[in-house]
N, C-alpha and C positions, 0 to 999 in steps of 0.2 A: 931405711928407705922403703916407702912399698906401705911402711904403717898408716893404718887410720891418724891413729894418735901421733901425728909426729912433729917435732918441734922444729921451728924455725928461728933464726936467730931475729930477725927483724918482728916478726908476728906473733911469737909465742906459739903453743898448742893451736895447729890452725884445725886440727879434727874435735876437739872440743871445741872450739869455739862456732864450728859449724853444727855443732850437736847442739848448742846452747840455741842457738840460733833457731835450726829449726825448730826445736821444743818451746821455744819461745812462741812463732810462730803457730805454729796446734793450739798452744795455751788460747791467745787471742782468736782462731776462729772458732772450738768449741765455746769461748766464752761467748762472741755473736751470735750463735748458732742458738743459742740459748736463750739470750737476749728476746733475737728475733720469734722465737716459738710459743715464748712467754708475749711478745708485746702484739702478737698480729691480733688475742683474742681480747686487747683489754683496749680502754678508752686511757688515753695516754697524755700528759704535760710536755709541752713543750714542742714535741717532734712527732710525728707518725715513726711508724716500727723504722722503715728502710734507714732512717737517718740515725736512732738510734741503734739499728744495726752495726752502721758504717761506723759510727762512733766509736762503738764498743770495738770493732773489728781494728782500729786507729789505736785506743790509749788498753785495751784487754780490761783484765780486772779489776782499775780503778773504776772505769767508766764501769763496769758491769753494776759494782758497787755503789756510784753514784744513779744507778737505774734500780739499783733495788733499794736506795734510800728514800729514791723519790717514788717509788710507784708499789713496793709491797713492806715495805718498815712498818712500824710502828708511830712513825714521820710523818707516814703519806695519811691524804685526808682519808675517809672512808668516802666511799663511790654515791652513797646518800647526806653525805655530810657537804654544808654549802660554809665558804669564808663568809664571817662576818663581818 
């Protein structure tokens, strides 16, 4: 009793599962953080940066992923290149 890590019979490890948690949580705001730093200086699809922010700040690394498919891949158009 008294431990971080201590187990509950209904919950499991409820101090790991608050460690996961937070760490989870950092994951997803340095990933927005990032997001946002990179999108405020570019011309962007879809969203302005704040929405892409929240986004990324929502679903973390997937969506970081899906902002760097579409806006710095090998994917994305180049910034002088027009659809045909």
């Amino acid at each position: 009793m008294g431990e971080v890590l201590f187990y509950d019979a209904v919950g499991g490890f409820i101090g790991l599962r608050i460690a996961l948690w937070v760490t989870n949580v950092i994951v997803h705001i340095v990933f927005a953080v990032g997001v946002f730093q990179d999108a405020k200086d570019r011309t962007l699809c879809f969203a302005n940066p704040l929405v892409w922010t929240a986004a990324t700040l929502i679903g973390g690394p997937l969506l970081a992923v899906g902002y760097w498919l579409v806006h710095s891949s090998k994917l994305a158009l180049a910034a002088d290149e027009s659809v045909s």
